[in-house]
C-alpha positions in Angstrom: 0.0 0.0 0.0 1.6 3.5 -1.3 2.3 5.8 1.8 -0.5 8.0 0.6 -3.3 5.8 0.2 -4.8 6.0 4.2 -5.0 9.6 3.3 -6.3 9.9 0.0 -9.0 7.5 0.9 -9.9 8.8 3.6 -10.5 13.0 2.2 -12.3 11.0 -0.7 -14.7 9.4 2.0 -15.1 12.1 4.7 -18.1 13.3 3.2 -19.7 9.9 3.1 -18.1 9.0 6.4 -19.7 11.8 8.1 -23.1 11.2 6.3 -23.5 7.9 7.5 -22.2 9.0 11.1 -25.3 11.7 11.5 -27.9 9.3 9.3 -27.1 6.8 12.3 -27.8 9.8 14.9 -30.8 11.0 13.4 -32.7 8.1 12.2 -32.8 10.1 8.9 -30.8 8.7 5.5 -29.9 10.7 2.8 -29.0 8.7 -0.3 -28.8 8.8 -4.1 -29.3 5.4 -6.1 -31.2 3.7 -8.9 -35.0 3.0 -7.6 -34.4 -0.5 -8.2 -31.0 -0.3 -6.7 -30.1 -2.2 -2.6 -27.2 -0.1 -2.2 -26.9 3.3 -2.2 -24.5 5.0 -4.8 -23.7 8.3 -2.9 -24.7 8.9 0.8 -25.6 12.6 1.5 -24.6 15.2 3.7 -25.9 18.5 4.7 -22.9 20.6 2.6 -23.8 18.2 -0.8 -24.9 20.1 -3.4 -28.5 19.7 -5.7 -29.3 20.1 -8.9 -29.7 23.6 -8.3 -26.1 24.2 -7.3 -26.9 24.5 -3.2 -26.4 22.8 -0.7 -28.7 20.3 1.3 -28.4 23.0 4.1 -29.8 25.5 1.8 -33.0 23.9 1.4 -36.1 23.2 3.5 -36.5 21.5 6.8 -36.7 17.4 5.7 -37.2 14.2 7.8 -37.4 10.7 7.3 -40.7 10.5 4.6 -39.6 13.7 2.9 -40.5 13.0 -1.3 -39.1 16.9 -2.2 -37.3 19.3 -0.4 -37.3 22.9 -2.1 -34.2 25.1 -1.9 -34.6 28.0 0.3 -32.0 30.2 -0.9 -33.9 33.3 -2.3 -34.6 33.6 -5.8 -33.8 30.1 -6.7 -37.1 28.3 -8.2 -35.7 24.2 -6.8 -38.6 22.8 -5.9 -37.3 19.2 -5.0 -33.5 18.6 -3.6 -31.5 16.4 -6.2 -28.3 15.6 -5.8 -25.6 15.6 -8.1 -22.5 15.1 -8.5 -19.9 17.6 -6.9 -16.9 16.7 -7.5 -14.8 14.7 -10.7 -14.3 11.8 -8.6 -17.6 11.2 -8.2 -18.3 10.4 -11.4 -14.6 8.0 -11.9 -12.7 11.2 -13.1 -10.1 10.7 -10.4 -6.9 11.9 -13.1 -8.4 15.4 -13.4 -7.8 17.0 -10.1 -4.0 16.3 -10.5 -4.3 18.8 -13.6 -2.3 21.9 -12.4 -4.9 24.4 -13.6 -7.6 22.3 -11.9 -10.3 24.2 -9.8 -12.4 22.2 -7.4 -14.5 24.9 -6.7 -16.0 25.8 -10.2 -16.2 22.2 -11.3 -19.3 21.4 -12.5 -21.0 18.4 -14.0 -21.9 18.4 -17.5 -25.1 18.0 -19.5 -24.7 16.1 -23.5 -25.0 19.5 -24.6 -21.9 20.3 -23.1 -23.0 22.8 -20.7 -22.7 22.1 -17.3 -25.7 21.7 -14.4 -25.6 25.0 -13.4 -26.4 26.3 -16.8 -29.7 24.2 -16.8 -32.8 24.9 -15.6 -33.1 24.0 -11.7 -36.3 21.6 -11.8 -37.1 18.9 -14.6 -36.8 18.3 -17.4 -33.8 21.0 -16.5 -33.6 22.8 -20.2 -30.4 24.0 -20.9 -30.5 27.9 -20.5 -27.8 28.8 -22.5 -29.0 31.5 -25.7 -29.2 29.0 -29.0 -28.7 25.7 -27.3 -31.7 22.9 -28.1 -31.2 21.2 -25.5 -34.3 20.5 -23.9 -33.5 18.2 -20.6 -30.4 17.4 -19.2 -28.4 14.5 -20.2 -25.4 13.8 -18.2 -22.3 12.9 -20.1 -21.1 11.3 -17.4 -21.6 7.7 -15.6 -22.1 6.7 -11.3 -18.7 6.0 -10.5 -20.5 3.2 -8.2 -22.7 1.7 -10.6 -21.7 3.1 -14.4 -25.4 3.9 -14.9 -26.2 8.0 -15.9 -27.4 10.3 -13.4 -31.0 10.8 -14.8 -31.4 7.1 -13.2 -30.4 7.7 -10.0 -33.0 9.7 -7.6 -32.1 11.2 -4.1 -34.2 9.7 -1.0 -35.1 10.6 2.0 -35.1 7.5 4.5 -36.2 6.1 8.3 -33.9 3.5 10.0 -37.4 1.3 9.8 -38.5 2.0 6.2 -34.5 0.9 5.0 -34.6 -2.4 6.9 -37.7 -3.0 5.3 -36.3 -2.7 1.7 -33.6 -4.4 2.6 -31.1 -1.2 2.6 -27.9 -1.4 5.2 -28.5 1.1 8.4 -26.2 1.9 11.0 -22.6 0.7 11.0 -23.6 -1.0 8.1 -24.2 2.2 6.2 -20.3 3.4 6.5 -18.4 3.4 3.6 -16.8 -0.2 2.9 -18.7 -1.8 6.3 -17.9 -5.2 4.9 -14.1 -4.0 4.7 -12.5 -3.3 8.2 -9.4 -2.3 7.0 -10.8 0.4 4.5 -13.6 1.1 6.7 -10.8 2.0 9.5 -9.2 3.9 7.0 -12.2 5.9 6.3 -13.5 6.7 10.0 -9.5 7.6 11.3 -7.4 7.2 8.8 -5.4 4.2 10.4 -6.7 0.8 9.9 -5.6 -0.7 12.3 -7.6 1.2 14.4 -11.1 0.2 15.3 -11.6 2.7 17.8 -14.1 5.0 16.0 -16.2 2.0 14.6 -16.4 0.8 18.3 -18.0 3.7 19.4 -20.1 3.8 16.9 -21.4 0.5 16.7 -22.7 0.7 20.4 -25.0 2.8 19.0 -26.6 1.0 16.7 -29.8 -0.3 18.4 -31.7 2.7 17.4 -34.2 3.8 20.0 -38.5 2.9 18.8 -39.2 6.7 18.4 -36.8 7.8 15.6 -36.8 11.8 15.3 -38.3 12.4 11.7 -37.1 16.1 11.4 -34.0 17.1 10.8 -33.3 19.2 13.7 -34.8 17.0 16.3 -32.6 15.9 19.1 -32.1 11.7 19.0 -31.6 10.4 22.1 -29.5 6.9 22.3 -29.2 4.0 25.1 -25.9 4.6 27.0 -25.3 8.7 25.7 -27.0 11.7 24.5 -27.9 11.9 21.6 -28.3 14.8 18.7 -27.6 16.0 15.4 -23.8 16.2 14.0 -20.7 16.0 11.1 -20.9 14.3 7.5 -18.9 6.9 -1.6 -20.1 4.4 -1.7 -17.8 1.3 -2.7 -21.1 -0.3 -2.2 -20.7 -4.1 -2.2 -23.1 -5.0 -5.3 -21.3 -2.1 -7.4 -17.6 -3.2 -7.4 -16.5 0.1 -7.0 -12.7 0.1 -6.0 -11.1 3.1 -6.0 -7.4 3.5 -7.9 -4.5 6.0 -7.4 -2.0 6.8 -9.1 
């Protein structure tokens, strides 16, 4: 293993990591996959940005049987949070943030047309907005880097703990990126993996209490501790997805 992996991996999980850390606080899950899909592609935090180009955090209160979320942020017309992705590794691209001239903070995803998200209009079938361009919805040019299947496939949901054991969807500890890998789930939670230390905390709290909050800023209280509201890719295991550096 090259010196760098543990932290590579790990900044290319955080977001993920910490996604599946407040899911298992709030009872609450955040995903993006493929209706027909028992793994999730992406798991979402509060700072992932929609469609729309803002954040989860930007939009409207949400809890556990939330079907669309409108963005708050004034002026903007998103009437339903969809997630997409926000970064080129996200989408397998992991060569083009070693570009010198690279800027993580104006990439954008792109639409067939060539024009990225941002240049689309914010709710389906998000026309391209763009003076002289024909296109009419947006097409991503791009695949799921967890399941090679196009973003217009993919929805975002809005889960319980109870309604994702019923379709058969992992919760918990189960929900952290790699849970069926220790070593790489280590690596993802602390960066060291050989140390377990994180996951053990966590997984004592994993028997989540009968009356799950529903809202999003609801305080959760757990057996053992206080509970409450807190921090933030899926190498799901039906998707294969391994990720590769240089």
């Amino acid at each position: 293993m090259n010196d760098d992996f543990a932290p590579k991996l790990k900044e290319l999980f955080d977001t993920e990591t910490a996604a599946a850390i407040e899911a298992q606080k709030t009872g609450i899950y955040v995903a993006w996959r493929c209706p027909d899909f028992q793994h999730d592609c992406q798991r979402i935090f509060h700072t992932s940005r929609c469609f729309c180009d803002h954040s989860l955090s930007d939009h409207a209160s949400y809890n556990a049987m939330s079907v669309k979320v409108p963005c708050r942020v004034p002026g903007c017309p998103c009437k339903a949070y969809q997630w997409i992705p926000n970064r080129p590794q996200d989408i397998g691209e992991f060569w083009l943030p070693k570009r010198p001239d690279f800027d993580a903070a104006a990439w954008r995803a792109k639409c067939k047309c060539k024009h990225t998200h941002n240049f689309h209009e914010a709710n389906r079938p998000h026309r391209c907005t763009i003076k002289g361009c024909p296109c009419g919805h947006f097409m991503s040019d791009f695949l799921c880097a967890a399941c090679d299947r196009h973003w217009e496939e993919h929805q975002t949901f809005f889960d319980s703990h109870k309604s994702r054991v019923e379709q058969g969807l992992p919760v918990g500890t189960d929900w952290l990126p790699f849970a069926e890998m220790p070593d790489l789930r280590n690596i993802a939670l602390s960066g060291n993996e050989a140390d377990d230390s994180h996951y053990l905390a966590l997984k004592q709290f994993d028997t989540i209490p009968s009356q799950t909050a529903t809202g999003n800023n609801e305080v959760v209280k757990f057996k053992g501790g206080k509970g409450g509201s807190s921090s933030r890719g899926s190498t799901s295991g039906p998707s294969g997805f391994k990720p590769t550096y240089d």
